[in-house]
CHARMM internal coordinates of N, CA and C (Angstrom, degrees):
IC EDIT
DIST 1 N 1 CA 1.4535
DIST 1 CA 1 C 1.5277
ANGL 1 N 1 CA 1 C 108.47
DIST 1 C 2 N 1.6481
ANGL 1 CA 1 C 2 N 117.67
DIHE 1 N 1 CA 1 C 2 N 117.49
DIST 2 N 2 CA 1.6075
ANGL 1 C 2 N 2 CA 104.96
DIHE 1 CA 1 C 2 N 2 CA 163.57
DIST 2 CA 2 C 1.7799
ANGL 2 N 2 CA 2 C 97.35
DIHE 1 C 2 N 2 CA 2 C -111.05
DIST 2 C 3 N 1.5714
ANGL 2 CA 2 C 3 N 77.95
DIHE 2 N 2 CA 2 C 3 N 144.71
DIST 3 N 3 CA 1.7396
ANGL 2 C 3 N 3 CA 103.06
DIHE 2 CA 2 C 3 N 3 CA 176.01
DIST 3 CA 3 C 1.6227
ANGL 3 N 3 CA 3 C 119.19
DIHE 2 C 3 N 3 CA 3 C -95.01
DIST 3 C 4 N 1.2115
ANGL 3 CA 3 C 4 N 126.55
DIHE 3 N 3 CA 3 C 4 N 135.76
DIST 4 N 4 CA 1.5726
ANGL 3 C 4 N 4 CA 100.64
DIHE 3 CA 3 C 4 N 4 CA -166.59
DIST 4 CA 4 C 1.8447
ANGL 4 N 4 CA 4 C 91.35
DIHE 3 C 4 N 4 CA 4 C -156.92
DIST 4 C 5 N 1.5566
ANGL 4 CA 4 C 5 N 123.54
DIHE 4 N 4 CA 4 C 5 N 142.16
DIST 5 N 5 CA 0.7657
ANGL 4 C 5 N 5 CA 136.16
DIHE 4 CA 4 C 5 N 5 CA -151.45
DIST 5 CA 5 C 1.5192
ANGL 5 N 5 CA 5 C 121.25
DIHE 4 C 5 N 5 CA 5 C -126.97
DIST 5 C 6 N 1.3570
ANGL 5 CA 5 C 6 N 130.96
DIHE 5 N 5 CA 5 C 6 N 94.05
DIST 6 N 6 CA 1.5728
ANGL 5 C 6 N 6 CA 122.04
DIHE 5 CA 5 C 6 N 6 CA -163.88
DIST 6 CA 6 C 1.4215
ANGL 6 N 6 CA 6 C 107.39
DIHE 5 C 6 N 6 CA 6 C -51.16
DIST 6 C 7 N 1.2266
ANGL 6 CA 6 C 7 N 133.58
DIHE 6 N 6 CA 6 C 7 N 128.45
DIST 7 N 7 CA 1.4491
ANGL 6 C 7 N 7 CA 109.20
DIHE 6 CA 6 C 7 N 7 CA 176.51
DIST 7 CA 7 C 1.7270
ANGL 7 N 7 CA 7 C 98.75
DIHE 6 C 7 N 7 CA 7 C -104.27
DIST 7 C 8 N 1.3895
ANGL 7 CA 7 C 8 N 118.68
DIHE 7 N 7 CA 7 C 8 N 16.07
DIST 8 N 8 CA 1.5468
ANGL 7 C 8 N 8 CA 109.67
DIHE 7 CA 7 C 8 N 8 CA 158.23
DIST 8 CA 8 C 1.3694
ANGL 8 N 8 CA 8 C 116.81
DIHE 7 C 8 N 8 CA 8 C -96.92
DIST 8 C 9 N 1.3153
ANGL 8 CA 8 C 9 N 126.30
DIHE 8 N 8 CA 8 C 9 N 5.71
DIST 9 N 9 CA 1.7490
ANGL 8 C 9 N 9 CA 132.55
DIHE 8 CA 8 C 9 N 9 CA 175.17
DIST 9 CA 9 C 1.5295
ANGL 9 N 9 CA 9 C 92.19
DIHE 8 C 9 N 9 CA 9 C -113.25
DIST 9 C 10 N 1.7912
ANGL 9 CA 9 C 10 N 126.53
DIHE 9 N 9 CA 9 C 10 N -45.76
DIST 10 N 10 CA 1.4792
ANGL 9 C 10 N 10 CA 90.02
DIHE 9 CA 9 C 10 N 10 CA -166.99
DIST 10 CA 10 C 1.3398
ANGL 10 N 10 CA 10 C 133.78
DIHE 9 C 10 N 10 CA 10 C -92.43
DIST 10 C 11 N 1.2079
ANGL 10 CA 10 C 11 N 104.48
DIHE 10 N 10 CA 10 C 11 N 158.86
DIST 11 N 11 CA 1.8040
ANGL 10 C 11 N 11 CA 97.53
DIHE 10 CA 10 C 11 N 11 CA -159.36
DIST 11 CA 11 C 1.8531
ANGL 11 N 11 CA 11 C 107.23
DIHE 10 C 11 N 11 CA 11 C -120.80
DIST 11 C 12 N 1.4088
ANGL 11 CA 11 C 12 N 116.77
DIHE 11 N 11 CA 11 C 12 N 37.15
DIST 12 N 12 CA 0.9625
ANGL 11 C 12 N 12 CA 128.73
DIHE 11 CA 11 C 12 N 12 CA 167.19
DIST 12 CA 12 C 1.8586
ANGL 12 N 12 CA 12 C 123.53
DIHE 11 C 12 N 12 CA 12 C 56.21
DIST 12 C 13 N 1.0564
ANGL 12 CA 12 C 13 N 97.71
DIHE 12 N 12 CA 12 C 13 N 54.88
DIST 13 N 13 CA 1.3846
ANGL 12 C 13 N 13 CA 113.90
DIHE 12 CA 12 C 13 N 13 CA -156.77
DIST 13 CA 13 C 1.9498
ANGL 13 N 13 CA 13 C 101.18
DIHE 12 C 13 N 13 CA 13 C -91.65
DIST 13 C 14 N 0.9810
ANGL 13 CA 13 C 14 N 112.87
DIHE 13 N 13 CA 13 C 14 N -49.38
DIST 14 N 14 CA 1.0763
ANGL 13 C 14 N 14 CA 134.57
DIHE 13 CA 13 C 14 N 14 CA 174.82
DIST 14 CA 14 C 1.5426
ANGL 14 N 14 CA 14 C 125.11
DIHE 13 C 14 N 14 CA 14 C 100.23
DIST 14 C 15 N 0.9963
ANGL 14 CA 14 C 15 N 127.96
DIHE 14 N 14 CA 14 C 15 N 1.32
DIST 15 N 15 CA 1.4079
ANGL 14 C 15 N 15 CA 139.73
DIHE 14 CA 14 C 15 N 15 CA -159.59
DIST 15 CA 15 C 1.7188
ANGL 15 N 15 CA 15 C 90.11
DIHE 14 C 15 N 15 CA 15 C -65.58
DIST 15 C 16 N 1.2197
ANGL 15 CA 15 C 16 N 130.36
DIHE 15 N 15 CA 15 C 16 N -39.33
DIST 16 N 16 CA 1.6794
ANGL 15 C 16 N 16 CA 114.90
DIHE 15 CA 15 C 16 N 16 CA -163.28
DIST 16 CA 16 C 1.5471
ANGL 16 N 16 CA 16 C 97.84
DIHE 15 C 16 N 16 CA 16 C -73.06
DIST 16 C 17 N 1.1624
ANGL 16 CA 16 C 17 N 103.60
DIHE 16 N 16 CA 16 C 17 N -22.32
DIST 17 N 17 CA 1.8840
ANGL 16 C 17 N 17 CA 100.18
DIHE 16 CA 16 C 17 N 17 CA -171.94
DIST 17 CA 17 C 1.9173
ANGL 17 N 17 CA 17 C 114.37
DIHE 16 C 17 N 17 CA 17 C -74.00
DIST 17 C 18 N 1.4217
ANGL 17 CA 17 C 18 N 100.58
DIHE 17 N 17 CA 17 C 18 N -15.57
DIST 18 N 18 CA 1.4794
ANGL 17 C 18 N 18 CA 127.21
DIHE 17 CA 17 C 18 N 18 CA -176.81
DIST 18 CA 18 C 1.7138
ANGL 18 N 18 CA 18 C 88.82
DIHE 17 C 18 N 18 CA 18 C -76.32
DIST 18 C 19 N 1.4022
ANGL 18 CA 18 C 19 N 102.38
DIHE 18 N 18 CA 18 C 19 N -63.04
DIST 19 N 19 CA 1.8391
ANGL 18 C 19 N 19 CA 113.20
DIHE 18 CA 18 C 19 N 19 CA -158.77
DIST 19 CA 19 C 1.7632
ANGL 19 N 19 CA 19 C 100.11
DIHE 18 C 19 N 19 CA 19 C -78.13
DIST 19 C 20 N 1.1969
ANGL 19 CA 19 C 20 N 120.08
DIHE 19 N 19 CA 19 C 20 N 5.56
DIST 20 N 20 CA 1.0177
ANGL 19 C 20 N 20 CA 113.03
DIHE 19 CA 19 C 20 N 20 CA -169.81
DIST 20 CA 20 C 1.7112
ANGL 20 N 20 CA 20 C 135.86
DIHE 19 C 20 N 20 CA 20 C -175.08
DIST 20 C 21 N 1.2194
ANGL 20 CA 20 C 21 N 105.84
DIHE 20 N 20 CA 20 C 21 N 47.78
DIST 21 N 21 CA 1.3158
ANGL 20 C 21 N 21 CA 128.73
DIHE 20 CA 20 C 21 N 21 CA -139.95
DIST 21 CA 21 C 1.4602
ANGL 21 N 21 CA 21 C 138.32
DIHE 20 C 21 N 21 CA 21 C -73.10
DIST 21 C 22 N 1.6475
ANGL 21 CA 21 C 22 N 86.89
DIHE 21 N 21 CA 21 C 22 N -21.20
DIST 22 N 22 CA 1.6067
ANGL 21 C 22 N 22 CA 113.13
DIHE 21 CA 21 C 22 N 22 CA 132.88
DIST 22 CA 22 C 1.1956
ANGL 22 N 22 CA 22 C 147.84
DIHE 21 C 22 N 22 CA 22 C -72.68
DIST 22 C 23 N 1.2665
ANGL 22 CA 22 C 23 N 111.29
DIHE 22 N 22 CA 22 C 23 N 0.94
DIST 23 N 23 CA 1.4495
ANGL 22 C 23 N 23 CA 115.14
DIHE 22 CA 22 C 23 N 23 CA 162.44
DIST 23 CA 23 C 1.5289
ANGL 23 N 23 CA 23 C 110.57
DIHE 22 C 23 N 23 CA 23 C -136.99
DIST 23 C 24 N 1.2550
ANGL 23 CA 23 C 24 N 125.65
DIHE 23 N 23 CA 23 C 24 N 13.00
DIST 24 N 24 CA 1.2759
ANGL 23 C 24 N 24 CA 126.81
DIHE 23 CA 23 C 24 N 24 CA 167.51
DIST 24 CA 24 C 1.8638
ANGL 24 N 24 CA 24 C 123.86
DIHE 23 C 24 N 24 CA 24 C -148.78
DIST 24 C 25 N 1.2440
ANGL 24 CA 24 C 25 N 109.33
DIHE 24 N 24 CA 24 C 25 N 117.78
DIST 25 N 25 CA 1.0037
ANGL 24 C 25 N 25 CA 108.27
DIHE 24 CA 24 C 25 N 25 CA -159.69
DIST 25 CA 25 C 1.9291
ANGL 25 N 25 CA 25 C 107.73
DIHE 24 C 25 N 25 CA 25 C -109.57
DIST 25 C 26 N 1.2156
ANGL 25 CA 25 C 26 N 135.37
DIHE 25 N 25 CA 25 C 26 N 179.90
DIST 26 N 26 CA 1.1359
ANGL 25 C 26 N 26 CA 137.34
DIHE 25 CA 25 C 26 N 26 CA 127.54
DIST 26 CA 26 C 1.6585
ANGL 26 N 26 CA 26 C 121.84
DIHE 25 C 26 N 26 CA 26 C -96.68
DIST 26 C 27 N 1.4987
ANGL 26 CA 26 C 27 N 108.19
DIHE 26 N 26 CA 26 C 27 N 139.49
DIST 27 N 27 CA 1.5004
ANGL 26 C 27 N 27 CA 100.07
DIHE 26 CA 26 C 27 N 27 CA -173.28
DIST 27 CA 27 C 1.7324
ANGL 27 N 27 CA 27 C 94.36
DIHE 26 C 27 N 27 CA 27 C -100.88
DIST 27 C 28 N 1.1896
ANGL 27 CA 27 C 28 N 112.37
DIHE 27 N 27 CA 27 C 28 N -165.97
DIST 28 N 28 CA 1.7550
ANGL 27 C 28 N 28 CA 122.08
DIHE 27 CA 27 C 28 N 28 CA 178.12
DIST 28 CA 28 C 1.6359
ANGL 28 N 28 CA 28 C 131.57
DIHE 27 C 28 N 28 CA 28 C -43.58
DIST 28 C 29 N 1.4518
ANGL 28 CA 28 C 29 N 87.32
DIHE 28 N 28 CA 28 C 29 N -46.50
DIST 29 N 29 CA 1.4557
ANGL 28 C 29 N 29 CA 109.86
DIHE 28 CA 28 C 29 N 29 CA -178.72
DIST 29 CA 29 C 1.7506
ANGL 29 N 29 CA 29 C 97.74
DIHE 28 C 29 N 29 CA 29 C -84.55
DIST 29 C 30 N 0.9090
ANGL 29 CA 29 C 30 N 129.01
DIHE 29 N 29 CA 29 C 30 N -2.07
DIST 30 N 30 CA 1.6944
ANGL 29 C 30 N 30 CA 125.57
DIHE 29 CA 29 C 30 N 30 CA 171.77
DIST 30 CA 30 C 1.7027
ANGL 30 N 30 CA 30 C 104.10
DIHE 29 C 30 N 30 CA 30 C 77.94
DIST 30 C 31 N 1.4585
ANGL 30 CA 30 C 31 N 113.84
DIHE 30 N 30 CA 30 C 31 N 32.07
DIST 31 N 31 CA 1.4272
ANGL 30 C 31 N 31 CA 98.70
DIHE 30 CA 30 C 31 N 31 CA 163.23
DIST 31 CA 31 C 1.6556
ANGL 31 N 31 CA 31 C 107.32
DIHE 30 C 31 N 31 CA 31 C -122.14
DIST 31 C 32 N 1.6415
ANGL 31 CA 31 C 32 N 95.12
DIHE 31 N 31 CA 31 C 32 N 166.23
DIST 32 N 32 CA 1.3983
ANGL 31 C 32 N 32 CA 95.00
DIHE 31 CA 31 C 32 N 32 CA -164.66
DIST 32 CA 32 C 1.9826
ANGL 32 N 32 CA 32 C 113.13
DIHE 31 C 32 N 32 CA 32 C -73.68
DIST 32 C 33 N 1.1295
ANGL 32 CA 32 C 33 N 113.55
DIHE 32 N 32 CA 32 C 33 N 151.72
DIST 33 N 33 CA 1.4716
ANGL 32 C 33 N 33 CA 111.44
DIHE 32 CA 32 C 33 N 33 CA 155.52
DIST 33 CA 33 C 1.3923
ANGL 33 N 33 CA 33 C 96.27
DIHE 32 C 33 N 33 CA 33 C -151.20
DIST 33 C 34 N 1.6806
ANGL 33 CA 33 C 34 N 96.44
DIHE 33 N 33 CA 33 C 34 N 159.80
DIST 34 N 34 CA 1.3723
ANGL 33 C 34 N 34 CA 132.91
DIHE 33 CA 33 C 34 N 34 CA -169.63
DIST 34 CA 34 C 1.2605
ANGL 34 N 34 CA 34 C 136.88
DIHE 33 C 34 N 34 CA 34 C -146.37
DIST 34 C 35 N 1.5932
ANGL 34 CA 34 C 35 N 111.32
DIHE 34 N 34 CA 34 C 35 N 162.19
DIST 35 N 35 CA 1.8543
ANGL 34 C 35 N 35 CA 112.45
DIHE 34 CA 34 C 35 N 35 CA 172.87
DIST 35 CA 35 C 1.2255
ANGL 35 N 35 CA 35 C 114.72
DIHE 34 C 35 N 35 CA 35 C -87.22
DIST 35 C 36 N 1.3329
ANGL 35 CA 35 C 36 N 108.94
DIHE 35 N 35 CA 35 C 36 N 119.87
DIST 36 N 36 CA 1.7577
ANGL 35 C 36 N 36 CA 101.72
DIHE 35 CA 35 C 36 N 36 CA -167.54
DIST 36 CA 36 C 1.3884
ANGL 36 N 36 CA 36 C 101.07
DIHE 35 C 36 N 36 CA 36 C -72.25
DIST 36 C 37 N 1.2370
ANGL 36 CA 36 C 37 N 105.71
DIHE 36 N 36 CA 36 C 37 N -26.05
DIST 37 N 37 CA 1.6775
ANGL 36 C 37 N 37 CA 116.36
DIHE 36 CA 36 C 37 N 37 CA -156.99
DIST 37 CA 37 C 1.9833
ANGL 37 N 37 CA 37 C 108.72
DIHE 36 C 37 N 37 CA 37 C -135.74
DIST 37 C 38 N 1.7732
ANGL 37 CA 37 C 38 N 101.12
DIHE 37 N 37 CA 37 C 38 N 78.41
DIST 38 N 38 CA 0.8823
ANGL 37 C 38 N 38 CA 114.51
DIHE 37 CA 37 C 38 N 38 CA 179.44
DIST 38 CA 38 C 1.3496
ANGL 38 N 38 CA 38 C 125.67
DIHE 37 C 38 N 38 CA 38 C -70.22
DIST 38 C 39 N 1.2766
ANGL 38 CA 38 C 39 N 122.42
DIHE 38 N 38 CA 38 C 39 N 172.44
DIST 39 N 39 CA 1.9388
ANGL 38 C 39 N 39 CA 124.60
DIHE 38 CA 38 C 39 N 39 CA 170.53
DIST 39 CA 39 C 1.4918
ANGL 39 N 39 CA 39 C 84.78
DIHE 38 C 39 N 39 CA 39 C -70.60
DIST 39 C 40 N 1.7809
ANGL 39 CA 39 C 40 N 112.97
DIHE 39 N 39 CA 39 C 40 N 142.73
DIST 40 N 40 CA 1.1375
ANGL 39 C 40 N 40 CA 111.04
DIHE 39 CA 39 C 40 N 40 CA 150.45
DIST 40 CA 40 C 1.5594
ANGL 40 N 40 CA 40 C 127.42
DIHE 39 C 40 N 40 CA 40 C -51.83
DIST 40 C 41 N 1.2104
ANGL 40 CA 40 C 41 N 123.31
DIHE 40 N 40 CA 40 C 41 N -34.56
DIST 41 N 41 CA 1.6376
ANGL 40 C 41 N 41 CA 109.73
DIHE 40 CA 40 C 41 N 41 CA 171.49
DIST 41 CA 41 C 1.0138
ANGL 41 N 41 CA 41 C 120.67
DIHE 40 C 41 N 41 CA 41 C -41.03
DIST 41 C 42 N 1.7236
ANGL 41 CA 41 C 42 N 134.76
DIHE 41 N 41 CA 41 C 42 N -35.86
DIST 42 N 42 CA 1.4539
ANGL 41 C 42 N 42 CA 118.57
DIHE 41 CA 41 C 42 N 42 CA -171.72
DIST 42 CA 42 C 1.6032
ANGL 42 N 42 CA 42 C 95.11
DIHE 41 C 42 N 42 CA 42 C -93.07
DIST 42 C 43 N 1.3627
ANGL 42 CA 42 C 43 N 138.13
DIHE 42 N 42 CA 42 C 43 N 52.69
DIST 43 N 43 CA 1.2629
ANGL 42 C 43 N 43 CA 125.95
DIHE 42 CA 42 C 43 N 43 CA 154.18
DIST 43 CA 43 C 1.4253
ANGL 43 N 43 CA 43 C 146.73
DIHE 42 C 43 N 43 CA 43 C -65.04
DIST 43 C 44 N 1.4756
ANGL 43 CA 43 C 44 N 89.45
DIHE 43 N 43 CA 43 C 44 N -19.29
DIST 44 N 44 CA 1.3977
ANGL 43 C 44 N 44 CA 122.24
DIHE 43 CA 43 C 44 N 44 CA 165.83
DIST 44 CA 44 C 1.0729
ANGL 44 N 44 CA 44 C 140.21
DIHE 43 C 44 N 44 CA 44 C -79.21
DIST 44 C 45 N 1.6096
ANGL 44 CA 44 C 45 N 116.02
DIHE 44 N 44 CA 44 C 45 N -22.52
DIST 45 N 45 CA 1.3007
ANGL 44 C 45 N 45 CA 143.52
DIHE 44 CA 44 C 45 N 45 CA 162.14
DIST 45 CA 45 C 0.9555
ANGL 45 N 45 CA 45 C 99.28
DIHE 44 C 45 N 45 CA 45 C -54.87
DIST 45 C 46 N 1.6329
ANGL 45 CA 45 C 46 N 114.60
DIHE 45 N 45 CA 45 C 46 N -80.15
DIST 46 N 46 CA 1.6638
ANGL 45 C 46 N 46 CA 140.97
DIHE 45 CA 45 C 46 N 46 CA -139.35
DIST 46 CA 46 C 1.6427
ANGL 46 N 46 CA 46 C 73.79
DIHE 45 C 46 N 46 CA 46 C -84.44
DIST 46 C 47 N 0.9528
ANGL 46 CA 46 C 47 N 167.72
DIHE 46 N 46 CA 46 C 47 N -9.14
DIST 47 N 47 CA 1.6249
ANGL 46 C 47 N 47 CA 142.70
DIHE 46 CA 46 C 47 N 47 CA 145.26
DIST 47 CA 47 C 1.0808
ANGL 47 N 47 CA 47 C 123.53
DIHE 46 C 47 N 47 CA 47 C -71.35
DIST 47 C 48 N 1.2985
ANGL 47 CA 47 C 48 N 123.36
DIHE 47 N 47 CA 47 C 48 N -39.05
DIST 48 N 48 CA 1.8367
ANGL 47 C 48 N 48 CA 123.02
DIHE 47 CA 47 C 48 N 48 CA 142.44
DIST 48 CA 48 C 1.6042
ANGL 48 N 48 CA 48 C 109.45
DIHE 47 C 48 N 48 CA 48 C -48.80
DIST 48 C 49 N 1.2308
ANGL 48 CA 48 C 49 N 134.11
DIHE 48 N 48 CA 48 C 49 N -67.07
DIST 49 N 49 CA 1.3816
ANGL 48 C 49 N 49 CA 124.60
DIHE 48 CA 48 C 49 N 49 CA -177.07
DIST 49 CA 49 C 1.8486
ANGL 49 N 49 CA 49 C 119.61
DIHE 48 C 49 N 49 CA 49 C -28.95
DIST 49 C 50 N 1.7032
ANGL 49 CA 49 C 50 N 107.47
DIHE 49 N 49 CA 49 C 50 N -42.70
DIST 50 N 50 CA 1.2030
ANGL 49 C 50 N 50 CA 133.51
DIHE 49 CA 49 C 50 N 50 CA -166.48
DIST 50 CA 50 C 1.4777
ANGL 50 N 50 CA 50 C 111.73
DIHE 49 C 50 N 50 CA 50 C -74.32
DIST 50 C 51 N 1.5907
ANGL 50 CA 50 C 51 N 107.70
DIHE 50 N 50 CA 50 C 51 N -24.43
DIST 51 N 51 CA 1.1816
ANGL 50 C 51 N 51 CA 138.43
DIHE 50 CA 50 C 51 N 51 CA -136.23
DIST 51 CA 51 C 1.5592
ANGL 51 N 51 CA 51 C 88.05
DIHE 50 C 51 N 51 CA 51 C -102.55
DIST 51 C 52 N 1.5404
ANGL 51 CA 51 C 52 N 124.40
DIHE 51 N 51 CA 51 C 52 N -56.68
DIST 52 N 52 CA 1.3143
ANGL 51 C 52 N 52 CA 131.89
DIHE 51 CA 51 C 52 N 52 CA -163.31
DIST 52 CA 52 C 1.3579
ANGL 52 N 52 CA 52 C 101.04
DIHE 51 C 52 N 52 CA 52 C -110.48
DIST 52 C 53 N 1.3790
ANGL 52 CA 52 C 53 N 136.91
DIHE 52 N 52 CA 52 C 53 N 8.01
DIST 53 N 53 CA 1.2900
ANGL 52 C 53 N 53 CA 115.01
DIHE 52 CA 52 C 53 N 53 CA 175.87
DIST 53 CA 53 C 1.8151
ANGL 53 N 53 CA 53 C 118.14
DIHE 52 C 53 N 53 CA 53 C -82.07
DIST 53 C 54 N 1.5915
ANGL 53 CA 53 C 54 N 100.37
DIHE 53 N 53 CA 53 C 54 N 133.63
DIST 54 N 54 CA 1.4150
ANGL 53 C 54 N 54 CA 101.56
DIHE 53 CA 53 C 54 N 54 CA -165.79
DIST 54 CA 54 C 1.4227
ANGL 54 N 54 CA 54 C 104.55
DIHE 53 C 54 N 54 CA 54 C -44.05
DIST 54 C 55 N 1.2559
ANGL 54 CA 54 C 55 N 124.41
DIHE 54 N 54 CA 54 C 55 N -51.13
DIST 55 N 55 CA 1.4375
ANGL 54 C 55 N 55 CA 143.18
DIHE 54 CA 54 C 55 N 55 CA -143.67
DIST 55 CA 55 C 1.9945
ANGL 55 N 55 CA 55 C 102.07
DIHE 54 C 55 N 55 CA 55 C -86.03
DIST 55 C 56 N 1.1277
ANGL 55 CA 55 C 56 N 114.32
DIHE 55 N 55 CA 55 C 56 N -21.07
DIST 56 N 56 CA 1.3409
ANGL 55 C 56 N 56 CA 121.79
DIHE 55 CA 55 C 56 N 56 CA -159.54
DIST 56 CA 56 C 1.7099
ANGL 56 N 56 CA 56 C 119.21
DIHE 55 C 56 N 56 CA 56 C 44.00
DIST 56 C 57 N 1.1663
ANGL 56 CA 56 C 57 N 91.98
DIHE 56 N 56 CA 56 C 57 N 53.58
DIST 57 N 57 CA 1.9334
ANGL 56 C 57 N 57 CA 102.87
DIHE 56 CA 56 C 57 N 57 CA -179.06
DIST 57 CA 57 C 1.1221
ANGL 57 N 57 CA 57 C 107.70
DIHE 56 C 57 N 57 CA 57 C -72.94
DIST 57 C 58 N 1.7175
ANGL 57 CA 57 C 58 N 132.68
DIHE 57 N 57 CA 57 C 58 N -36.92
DIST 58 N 58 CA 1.1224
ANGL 57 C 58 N 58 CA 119.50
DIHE 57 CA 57 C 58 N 58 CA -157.54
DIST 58 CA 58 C 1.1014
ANGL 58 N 58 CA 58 C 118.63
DIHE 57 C 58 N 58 CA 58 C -98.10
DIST 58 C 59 N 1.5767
ANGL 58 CA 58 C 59 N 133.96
DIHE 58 N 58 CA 58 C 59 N 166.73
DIST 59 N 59 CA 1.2816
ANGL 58 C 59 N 59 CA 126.78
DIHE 58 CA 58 C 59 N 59 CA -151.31
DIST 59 CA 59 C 1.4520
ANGL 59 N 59 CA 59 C 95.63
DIHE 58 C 59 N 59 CA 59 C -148.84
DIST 59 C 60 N 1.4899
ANGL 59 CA 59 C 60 N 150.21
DIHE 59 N 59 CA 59 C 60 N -174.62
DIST 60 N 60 CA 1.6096
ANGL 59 C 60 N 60 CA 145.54
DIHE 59 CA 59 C 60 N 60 CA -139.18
DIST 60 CA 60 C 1.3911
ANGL 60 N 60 CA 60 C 91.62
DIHE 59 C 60 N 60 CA 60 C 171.91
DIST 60 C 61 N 1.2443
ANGL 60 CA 60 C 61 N 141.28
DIHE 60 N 60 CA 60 C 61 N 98.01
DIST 61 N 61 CA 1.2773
ANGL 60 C 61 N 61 CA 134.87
DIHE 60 CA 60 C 61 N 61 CA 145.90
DIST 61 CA 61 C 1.6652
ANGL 61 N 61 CA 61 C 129.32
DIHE 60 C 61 N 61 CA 61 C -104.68
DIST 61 C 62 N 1.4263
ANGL 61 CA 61 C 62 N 114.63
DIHE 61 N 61 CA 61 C 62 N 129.61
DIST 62 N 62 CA 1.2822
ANGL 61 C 62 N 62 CA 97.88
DIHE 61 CA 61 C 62 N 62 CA -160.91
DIST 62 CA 62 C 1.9091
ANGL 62 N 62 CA 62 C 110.48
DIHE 61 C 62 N 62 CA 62 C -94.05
END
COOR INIT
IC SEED 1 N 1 CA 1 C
IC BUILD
């Protein structure tokens, strides 16, 4: 699975880091970073993450 993130739609909201917290974090400065290339176990997360982000930035390629 690669995970991949528009960074011209997302607007740092944080909700994927809530749905998914192993592969999405907030750092200090309040912007997002991530595992592009997660364990398949959190697939389910990061499809909830994808699932609730206001912005629909995130993207799932298998």
């Amino acid at each position: 699975m690669r995970v991949s993130v528009d960074p011209t739609k997302c607007q740092d909201h944080g909700q994927c880091a809530i749905a998914a917290p192993l592969v999405f974090t907030m750092n200090d400065d309040g912007k997002l970073e991530y595992n592009g290339a997660p364990d398949d176990s959190e697939r389910d997360h990061v499809e909830e993450a994808a699932d609730v982000c206001p912005a629909q930035a995130i993207f799932i390629e298998d």
